[in-house]
C-alpha positions in Angstrom: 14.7 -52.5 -65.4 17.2 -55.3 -64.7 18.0 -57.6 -68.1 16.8 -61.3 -67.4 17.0 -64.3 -69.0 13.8 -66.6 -69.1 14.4 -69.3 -70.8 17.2 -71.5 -71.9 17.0 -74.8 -74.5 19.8 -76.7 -74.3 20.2 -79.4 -76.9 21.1 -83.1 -75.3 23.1 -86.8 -76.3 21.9 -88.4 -73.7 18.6 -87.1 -71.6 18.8 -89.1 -69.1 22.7 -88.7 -68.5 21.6 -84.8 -68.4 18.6 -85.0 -66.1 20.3 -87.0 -63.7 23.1 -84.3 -63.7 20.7 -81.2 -63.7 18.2 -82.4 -61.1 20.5 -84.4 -58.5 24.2 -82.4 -59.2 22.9 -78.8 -59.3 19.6 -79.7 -57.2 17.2 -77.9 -59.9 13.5 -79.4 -59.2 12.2 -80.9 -62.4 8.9 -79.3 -63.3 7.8 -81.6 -66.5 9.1 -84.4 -68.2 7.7 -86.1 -71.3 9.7 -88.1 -74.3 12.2 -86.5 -75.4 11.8 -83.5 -73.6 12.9 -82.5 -69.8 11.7 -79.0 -68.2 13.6 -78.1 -64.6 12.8 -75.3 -62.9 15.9 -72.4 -61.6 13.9 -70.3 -59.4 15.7 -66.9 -59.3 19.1 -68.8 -60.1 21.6 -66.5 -60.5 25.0 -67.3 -62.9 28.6 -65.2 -63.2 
């Protein structure tokens, strides 16, 4: 079985400085978005 990371909460300043930089830098679709609170979506992202 290969170890996998399924979630990931990352506390914020400034939620819109961050969505801006998550969904249009790194080109992560946003799946939900509500006040205060900002849920992207990484597919099968993989990090190093």
């Amino acid at each position: 079985m290969e170890p996998r990371l399924n979630i990931i909460t990352l506390g914020v300043r400034n939620l819109r400085r961050a969505t801006v930089f998550y969904r249009d830098g790194l080109a992560l679709p946003l799946s939900s978005a509500s006040v205060g609170d900002l849920k992207l979506d990484a597919g099968q992202l993989r990090m190093s």
